[in-house]
C-alpha positions as CSV (number, residue, x, y, z in Angstrom):
1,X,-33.1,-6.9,-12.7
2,X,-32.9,-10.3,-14.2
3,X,-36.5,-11.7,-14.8
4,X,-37.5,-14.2,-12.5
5,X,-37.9,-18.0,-13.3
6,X,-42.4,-17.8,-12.6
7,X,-41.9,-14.4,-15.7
8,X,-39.9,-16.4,-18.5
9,X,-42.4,-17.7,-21.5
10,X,-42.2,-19.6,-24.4
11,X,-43.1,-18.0,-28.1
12,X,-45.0,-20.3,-30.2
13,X,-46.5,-19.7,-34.3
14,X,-48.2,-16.5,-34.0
15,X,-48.2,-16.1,-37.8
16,X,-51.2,-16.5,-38.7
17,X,-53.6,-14.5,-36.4
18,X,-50.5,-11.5,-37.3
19,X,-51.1,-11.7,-41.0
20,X,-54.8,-11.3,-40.6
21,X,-54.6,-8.5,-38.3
22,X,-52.3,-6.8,-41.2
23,X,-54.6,-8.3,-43.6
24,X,-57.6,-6.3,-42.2
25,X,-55.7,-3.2,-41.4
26,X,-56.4,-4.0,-37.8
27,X,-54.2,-3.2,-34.8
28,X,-54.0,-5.4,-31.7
29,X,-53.0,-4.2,-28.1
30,X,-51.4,-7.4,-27.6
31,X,-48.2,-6.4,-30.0
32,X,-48.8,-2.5,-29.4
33,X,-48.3,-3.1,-25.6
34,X,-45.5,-6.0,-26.1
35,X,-47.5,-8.0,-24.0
36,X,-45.3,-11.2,-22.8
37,X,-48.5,-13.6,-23.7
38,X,-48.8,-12.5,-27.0
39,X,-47.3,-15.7,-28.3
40,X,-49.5,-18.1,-26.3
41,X,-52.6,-16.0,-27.5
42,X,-52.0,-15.6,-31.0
43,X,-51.1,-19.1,-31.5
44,X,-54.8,-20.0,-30.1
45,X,-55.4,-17.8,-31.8
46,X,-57.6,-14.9,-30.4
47,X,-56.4,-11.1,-30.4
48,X,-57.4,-7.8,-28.4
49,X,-58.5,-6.0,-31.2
50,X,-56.8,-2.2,-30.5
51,X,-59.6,0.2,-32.5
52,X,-59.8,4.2,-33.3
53,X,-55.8,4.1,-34.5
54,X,-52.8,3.2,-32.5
55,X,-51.4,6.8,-31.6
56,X,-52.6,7.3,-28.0
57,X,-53.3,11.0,-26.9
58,X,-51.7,10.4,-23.6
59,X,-48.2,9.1,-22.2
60,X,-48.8,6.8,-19.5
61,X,-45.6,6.0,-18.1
62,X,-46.2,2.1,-18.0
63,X,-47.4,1.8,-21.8
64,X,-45.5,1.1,-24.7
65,X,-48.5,2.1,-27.1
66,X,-47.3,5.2,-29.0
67,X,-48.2,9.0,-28.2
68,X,-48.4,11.7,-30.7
69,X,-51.3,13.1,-32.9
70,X,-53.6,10.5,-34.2
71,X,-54.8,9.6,-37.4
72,X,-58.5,11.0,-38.5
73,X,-61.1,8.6,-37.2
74,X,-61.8,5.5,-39.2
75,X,-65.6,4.5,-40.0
76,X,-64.6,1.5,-42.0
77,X,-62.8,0.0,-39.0
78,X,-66.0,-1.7,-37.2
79,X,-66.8,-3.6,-40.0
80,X,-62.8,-4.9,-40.6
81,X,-63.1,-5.5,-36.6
82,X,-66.3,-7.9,-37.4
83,X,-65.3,-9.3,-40.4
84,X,-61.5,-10.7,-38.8
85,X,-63.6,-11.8,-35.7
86,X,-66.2,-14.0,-38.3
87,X,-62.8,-15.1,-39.4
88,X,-61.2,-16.3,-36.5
89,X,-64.4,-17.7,-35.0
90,X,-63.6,-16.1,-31.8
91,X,-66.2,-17.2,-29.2
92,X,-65.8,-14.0,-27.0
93,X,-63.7,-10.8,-28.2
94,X,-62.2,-8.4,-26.4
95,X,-62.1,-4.8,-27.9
96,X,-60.1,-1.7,-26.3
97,X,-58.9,1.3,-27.6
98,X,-56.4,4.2,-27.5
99,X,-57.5,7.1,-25.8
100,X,-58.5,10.2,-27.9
101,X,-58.9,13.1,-25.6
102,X,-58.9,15.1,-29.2
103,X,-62.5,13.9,-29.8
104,X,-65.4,15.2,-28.5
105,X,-67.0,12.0,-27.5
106,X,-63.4,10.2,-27.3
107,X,-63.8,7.4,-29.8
108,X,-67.3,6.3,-27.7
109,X,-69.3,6.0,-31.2
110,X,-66.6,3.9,-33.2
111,X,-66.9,1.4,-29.9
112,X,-70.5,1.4,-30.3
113,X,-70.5,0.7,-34.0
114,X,-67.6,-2.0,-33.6
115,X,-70.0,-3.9,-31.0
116,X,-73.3,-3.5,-33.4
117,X,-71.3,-4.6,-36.4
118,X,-70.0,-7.8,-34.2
119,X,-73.3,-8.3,-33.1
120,X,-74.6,-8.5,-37.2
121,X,-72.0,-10.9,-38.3
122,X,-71.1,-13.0,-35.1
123,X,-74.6,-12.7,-33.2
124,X,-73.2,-15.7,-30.7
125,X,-70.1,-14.1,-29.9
126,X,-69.9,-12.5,-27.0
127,X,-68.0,-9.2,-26.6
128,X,-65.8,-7.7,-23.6
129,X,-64.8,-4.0,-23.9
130,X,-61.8,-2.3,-22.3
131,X,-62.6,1.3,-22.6
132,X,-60.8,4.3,-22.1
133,X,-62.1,7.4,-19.2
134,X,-63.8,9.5,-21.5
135,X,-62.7,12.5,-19.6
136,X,-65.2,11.7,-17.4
137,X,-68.2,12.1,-20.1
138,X,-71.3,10.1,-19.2
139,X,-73.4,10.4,-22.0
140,X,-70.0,8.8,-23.9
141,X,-70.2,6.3,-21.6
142,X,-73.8,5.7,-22.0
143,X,-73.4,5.8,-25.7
144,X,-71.2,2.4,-25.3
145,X,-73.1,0.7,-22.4
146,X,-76.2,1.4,-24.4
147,X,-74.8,-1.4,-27.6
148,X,-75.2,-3.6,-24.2
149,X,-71.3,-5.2,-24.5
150,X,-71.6,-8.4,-22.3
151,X,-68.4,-6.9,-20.0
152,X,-67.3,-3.8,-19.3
153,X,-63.5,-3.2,-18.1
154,X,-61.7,-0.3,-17.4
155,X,-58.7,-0.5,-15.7
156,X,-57.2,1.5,-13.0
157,X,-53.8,0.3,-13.3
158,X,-52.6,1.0,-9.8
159,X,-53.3,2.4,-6.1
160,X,-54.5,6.0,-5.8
161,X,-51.0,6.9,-4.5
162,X,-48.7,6.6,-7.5
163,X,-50.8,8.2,-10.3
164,X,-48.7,10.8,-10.7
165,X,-45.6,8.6,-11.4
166,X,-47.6,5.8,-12.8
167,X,-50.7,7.5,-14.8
168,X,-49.9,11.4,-14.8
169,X,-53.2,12.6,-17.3
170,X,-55.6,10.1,-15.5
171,X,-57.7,10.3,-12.1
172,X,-58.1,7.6,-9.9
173,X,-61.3,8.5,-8.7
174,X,-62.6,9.3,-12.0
175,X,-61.9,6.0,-13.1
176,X,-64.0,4.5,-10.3
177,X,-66.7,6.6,-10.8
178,X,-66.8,5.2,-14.5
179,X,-67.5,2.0,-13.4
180,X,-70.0,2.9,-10.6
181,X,-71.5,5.0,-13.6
182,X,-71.6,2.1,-15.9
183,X,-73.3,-0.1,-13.0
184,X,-75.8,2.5,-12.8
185,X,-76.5,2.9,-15.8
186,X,-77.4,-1.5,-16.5
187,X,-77.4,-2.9,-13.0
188,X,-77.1,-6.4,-15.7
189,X,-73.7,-5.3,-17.3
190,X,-70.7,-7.2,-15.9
191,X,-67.9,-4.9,-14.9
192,X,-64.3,-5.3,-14.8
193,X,-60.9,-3.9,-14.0
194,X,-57.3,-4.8,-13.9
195,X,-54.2,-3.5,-11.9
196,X,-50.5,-4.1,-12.0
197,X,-47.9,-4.9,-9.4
198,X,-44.4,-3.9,-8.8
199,X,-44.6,-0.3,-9.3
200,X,-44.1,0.5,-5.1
201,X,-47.0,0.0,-4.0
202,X,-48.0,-1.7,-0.5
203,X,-49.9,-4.5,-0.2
204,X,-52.5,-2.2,2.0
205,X,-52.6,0.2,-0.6
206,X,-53.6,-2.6,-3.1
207,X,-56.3,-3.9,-0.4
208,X,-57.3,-0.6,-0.4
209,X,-58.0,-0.6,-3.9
210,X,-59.7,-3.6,-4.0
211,X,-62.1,-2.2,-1.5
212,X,-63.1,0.6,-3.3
213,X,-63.3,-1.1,-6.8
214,X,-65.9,-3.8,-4.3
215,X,-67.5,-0.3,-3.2
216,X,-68.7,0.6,-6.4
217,X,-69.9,-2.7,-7.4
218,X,-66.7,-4.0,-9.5
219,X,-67.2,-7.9,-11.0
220,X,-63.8,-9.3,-12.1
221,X,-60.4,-8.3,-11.3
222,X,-57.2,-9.1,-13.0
223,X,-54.0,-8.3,-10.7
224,X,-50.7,-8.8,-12.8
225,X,-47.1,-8.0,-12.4
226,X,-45.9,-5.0,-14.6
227,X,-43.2,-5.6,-16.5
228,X,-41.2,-2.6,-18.5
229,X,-42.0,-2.5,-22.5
230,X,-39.0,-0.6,-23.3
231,X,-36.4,1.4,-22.1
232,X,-38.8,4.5,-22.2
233,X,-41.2,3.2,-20.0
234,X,-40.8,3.4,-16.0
235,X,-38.6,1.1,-14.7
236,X,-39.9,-2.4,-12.2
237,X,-39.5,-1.8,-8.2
238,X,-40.4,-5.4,-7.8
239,X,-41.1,-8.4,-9.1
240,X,-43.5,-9.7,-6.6
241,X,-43.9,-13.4,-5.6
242,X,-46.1,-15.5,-6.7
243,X,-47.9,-16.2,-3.3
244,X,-48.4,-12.6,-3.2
245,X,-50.4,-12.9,-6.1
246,X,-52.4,-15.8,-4.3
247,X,-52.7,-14.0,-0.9
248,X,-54.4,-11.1,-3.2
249,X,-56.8,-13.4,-4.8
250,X,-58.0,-14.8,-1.7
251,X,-58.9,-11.5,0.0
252,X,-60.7,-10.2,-3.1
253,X,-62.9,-13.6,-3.3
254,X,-63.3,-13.1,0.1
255,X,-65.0,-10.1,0.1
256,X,-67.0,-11.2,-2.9
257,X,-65.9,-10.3,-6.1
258,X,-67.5,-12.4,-8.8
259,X,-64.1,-13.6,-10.8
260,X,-60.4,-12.9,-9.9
261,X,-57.3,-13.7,-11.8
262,X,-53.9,-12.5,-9.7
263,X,-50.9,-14.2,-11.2
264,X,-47.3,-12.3,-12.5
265,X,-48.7,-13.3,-16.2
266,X,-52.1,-12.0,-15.5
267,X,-53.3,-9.6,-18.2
268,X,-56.6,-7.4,-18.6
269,X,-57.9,-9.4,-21.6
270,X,-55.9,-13.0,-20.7
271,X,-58.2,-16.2,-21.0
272,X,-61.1,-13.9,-21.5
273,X,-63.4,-16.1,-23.1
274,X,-62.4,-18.3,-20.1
275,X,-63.3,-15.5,-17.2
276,X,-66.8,-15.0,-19.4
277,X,-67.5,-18.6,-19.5
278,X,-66.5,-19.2,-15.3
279,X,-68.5,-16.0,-14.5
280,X,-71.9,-17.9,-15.7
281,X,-71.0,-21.3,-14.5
282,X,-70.6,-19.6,-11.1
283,X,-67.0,-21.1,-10.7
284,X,-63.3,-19.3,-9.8
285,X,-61.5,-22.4,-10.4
């Protein structure tokens, strides 16, 4: 399937913002996920800082981050994470991960120290979190709710239905108990999550999803259209129109989430500092 005309973008100078990630020793989901943005966000520049390695333990069948065995953890990385974000004067950052099932507490103490070591250096930037399921461990969770990130995100990618195709070692309810975990935990902590479209879902099976992420008290959402990384990854059903998109936006304001981006170049951590800055001006323009 050709890409349609709404999915074609534009690259513009990302050099800069690539040589200080490589300068640093930093990875960034944005290139590990060949995200189309990347171009527009480098250039602005801002980066999703990609911490605890780039090996993922698991094999999602929609990411183009690699699997294998990872590297031992790095302790150093926090502070190389704080010192490129001083750097680049970023106003808000958003920091996600890998996920390391082969760690006890799954990488939940390097996020902690990333966010305290921010905190020290760039005390007026604000910090966004896209964290992995922790297998389900609270007192992980805890550990990174407790540095008090000003968002929490954690994506559940797609309707309950096509986890097995779509996210085989993940569980859709587990991931929505994370976030009615997290809510519990600071009623104050702004949570977030993100799905994709064109994988074969129905567009009830998406409201569906919208409910329950609205059941357990769910913020923001980010709706996107999925589009395949590499040959490797599983292949687009659809590439769904924008309207749809709109139509989807509508419903999820209606029933009163706080923020909602749904476009087909909608990603988790797009126009971030944007979302932040709308959620506390009270706007969804």
């Amino acid at each position: 399937m050709s890409l349609p005309v709404w999915l074609k973008t534009k690259r513009t100078n990302i050099h800069h913002t690539k040589k200080l990630l490589r300068r640093f020793k930093l990875h960034s989901v944005c290139e590990e996920s060949r995200c189309p943005n990347q171009s527009a966000c480098f250039s602005k520049p801002t980066a999703t800082f990609l911490i605890l390695g780039d090996i993922c333990t698991r094999n999602c069948g929609f990411c183009a981050v690699t699997h294998g065995i990872p590297k031992p953890l790095d302790y150093d990385e926090p502070t190389r994470v704080a010192q490129a974000v001083k750097e680049l004067g970023l106003k808000h950052v958003v920091i996600t991960s890998v996920t390391r099932d082969d760690i006890p507490d799954g990488g939940a103490d390097i996020f902690a120290m990333t966010i305290s070591t921010i905190r020290k250096t760039s005390p007026n930037t604000t910090i966004e979190v896209l964290i992995p399921d922790f297998q389900g461990n609270e007192k992980s969770l805890f550990t990174v709710v407790d540095a008090r990130p000003d968002i929490l995100n954690h994506n559940l990618e797609t309707v309950k239905r096509l986890y097995p195709h779509v996210r085989q070692q993940a569980d859709y309810d587990a991931s929505l108990t994370l976030l009615k975990n997290a809510k519990d935990m600071d009623n104050s902590l702004i949570t977030k999550s993100g799905i994709m479209l064109g994988l074969g879902e129905g567009i009830d099976e998406v409201y569906e999803l919208i409910d329950d992420l609205k059941t357990v008290n769910c913020d923001i959402l980010t709706v996107g259209q999925y589009l395949m990384p590499s040959k490797k990854n599983i292949k687009v059903v659809e590439y769904i129109n924008p309207d749809v998109f709109e139509q989807i936006r509508n419903y999820a304001i209606k029933i009163g989430f706080r923020y909602v981006a749904s476009a087909p170049l909608v990603r988790s951590s797009m126009n971030a500092e944007n979302i932040y800055n709308k959620i506390f001006g009270g706007s969804n323009a």
